[in-house]
N, C-alpha and C positions, 0 to 999 in steps of 0.2 A: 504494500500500500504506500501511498503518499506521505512523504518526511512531514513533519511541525513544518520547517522553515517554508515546504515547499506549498502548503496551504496557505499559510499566512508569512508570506514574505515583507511584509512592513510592519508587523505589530511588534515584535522585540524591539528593532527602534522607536517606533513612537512611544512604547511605554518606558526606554530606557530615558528619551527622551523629558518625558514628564518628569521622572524621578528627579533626573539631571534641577530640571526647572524648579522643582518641589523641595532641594535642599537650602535653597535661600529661604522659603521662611519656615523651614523647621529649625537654622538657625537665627533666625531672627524669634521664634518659639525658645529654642535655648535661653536667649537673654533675657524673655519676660518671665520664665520661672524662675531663673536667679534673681529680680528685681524680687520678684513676689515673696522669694523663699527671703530673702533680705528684708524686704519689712515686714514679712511678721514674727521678726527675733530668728536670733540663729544661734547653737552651742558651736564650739569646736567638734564635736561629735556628729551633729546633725550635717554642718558645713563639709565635715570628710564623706557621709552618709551622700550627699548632693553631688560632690562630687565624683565621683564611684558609681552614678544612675548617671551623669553625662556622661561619662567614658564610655558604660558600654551603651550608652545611647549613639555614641558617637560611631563606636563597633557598628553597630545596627545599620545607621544610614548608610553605611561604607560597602560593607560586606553581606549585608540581607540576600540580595537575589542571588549572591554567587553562592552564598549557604545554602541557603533554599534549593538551587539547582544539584547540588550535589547532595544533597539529601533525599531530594524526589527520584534521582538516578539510583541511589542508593534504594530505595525503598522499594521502586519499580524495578529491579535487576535482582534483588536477594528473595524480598518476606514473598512471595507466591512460590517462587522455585526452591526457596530454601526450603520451605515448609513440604512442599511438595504437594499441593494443594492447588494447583492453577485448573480455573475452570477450563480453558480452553483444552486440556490435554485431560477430560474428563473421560473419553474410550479407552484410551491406557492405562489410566486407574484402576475401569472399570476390569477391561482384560487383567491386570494384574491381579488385583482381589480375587478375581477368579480360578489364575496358577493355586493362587497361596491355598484359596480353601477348598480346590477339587480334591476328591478322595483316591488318592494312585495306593490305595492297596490291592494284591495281586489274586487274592481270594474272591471274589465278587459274584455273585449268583445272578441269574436270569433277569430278576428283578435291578437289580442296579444296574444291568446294561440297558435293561429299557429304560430307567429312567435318567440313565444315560444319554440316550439316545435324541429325545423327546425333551429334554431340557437345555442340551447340546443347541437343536434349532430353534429354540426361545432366547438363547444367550448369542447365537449369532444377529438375528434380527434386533434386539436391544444395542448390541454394538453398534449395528448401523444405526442404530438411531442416536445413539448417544455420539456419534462421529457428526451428523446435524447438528446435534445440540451446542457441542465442542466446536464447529463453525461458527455458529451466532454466539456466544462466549466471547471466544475471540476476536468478533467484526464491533459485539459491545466493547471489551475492555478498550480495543486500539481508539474510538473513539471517546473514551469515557478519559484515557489519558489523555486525547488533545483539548477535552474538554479541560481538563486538570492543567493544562498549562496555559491556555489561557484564562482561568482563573486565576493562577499563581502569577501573571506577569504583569495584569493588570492588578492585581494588587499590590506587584513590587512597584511600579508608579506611582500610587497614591501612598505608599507606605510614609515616604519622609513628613507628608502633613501628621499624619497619626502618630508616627514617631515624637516627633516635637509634640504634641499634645501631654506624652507621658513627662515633661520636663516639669509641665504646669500641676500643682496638688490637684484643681479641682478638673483638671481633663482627661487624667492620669486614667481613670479605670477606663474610659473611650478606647485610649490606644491600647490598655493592654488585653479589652476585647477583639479589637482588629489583630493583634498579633496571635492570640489564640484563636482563632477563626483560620488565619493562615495558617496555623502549624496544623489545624485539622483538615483544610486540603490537603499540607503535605501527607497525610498520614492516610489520605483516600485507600490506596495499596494494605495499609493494615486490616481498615474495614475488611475491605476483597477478600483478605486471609481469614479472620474471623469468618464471614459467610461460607466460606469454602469447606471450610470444617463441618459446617451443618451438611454440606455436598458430600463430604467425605461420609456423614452417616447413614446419606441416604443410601449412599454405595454398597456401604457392610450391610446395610436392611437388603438390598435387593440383590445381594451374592449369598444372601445367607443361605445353604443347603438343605436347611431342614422339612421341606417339604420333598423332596427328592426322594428321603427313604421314607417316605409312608405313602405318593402317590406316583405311580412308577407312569402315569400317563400326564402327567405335568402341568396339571391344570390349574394347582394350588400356587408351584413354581411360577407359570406364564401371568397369574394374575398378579401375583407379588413383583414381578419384575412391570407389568403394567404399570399399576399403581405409585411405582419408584420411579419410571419414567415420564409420567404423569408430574408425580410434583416434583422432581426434580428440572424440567424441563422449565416450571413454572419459578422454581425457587432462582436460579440461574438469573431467569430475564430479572425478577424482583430482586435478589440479591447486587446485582451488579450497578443498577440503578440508585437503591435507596442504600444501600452499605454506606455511602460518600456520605451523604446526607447526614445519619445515624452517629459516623464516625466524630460530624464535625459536632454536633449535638454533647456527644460524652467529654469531647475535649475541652467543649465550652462550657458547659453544666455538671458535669461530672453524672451522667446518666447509666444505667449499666447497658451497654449494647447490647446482651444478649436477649434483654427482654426489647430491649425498643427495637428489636431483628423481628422477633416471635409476635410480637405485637403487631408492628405490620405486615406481616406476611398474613396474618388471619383476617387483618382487614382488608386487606388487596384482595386477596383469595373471597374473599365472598363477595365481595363488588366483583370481580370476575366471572363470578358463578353467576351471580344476577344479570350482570350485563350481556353475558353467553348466551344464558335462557329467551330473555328477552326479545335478542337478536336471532335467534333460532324462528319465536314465534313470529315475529313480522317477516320471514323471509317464508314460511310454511306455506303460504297462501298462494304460493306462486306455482308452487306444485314441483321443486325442482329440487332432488336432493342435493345435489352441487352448490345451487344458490344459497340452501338453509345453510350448506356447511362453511362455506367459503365465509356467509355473513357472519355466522356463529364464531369462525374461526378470528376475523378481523375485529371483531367485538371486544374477543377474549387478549390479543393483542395489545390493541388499544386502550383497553382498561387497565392490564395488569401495568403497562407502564408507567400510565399515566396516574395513578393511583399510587405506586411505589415512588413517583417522584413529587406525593402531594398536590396534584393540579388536580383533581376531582377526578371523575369513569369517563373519559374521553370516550369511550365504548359507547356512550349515550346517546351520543349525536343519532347511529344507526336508528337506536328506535325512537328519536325522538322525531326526526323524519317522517318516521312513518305515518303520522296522524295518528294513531291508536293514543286511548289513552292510558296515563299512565296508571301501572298495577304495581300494589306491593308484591309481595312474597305469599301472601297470604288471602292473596286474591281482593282486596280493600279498593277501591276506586279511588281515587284523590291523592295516595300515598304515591311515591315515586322511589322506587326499588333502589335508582341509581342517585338519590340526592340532588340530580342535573336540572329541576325546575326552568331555572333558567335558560338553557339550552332549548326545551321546547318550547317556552313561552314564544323564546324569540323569532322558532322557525314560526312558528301559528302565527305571530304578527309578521314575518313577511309573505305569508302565505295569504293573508286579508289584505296586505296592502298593495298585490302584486298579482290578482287571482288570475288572470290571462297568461301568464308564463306556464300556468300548470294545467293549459285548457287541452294541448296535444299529448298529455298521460295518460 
């Protein structure tokens, strides 16, 4: 794929540029904290204390982005591969969990080759799918890191105003949220590792053998490995999205990830489920299993992302389109399944205010 530079060939200098321009008044910020910190009394203590926050403030404007860059290289180069946890290379996991826990003893009766057999061609087709899966992983992360750098660059631009702010007492927590904010994009790649792990157990649930020796026709196997491909196909997209988000949240607030992971995944996951259904029922009418599925499928797309990245069930639009009205879950008229009121209000007001556009449908 396409380098950073070679996408955005001007934005490293214009944002080095701002920086540049943004060190005159963060030191001009400099002087009014020391004015400040000077009238309202100073020890010999306090005055070393002051001096010792310019320094490494002074670190900071200097050296920020070159830190920064060497540490998001660091971070993108080591914590997925070190750990060995990178979703992209999720078929090789999976094939390997499968060496580790197939059974090569040489004793084996009738029944263990069938269900040999017959689980063999459930664990090839899951391969192939998990090798999909493992492409969109990797088309998300490459872009989720060009996302990650230019967040990281245009915040090393405006860094020096924020900077100078921490010189001043009463600006000081301002800047030192901006710089916490920045170290949780650097640290996007941790999230990733974190979620992965949840990937790595979906793995051991769906290699686990224990259906094998009690159903030698593999039915209990195929579903299990179903069901594992199922959500993990779902956790992947959601993972890879809201991890960032999540990450920057614990850094900033001190939140535990592992529940604000599990937390949204069960809310995606059912705005998912609803926006799926939904979009199944408005496409039913058309009489075409291809259309139901295609819509069903772009629903469940469009929601899970956009849900994991906090923008509401993007998936809505499909049915809100459609004129039907909206149904809860529970069958209720007035309730709206996907929260999107707005989205259909506003197709139905340019559907009144336009009604000619829709006279050849």
């Amino acid at each position: 794929m396409a380098t950073f530079d070679s996408i955005f060939p001007t934005l490293l200098t214009k944002c080095a540029a701002l920086h540049d321009l943004l060190l005159v008044v963060a030191y001009m910020l400099f002087v009014v904290g020391i004015i400040t910190s000077v009238t309202h009394g100073f020890s010999p203590k306090s005055l070393a204390s002051f001096g010792v926050r310019l320094v490494v403030l002074t670190a900071l404007l200097s050296f920020l982005p070159q830190w920064g860059n060497e540490l998001q290289n660091l971070m993108q180069n080591s914590i997925l591969s070190g750990l060995n946890v990178d979703p992209s290379n999720v078929q090789d996991q999976y094939n390997q969990l499968l060496v580790i826990k197939r059974d090569t003893g040489t004793g084996k009766s009738w029944w263990d080759i069938l269900s040999d057999a017959t689980g063999s061609a459930v664990e090839v087709l899951i391969s192939a799918l998990l090798w999909i899966i493992g492409e969109i992983a990797s088309f998300l992360l490459y872009w989720a890191y060009v996302f990650q750098k230019v967040v990281l660059h245009l915040g090393y631009g405006l860094s020096p105003l924020l900077i100078g702010f921490m010189a001043i007492r009463g600006l000081r927590g301002i800047g030192t949220n901006y710089l916490l904010h920045l170290v949780g994009v650097l640290l996007w790649p941790l999230g990733w590792a974190v979620a992965a792990m949840v990937t790595q157990a979906i793995l051991d649930f769906m290699t686990d053998p224990s259906f094998k020796f009690i159903d030698p026709t593999a039915v209990f196997y195929g579903l299990q490995n179903t069901l594992g491909v199922a959500l993990l196909g779902f956790w992947i997209i959601f993972s890879t999205i809201a991890a960032p988000m999540i990450i920057q949240r614990v850094i900033a607030h001190g939140m535990l990830i592992g529940n604000e992971l599990i937390h949204g995944a069960f809310g995606s996951l059912g705005q998912t489920a609803a926006t799926t259904a939904g979009a199944s029922a408005v496409a039913a009418p058309i009489g075409s299993s291809l259309a139901t599925a295609s819509s069903a499928g772009m629903a469940a797309i469009l929601s899970s992302t956009s849900t994991a990245a906090g923008l509401g069930s993007a998936g809505a639009i499909l049915i809100a389109g459609s004129g039907l009205p909206p149904r809860s879950a529970r069958g209720r008229p007035g309730d709206d399944i996907t929260s999107d009121r707005a989205v259909r209000d506003l197709i139905a007001k340019s559907r009144n205010q336009f009604p000619g556009s829709y006279a050849g449908y």
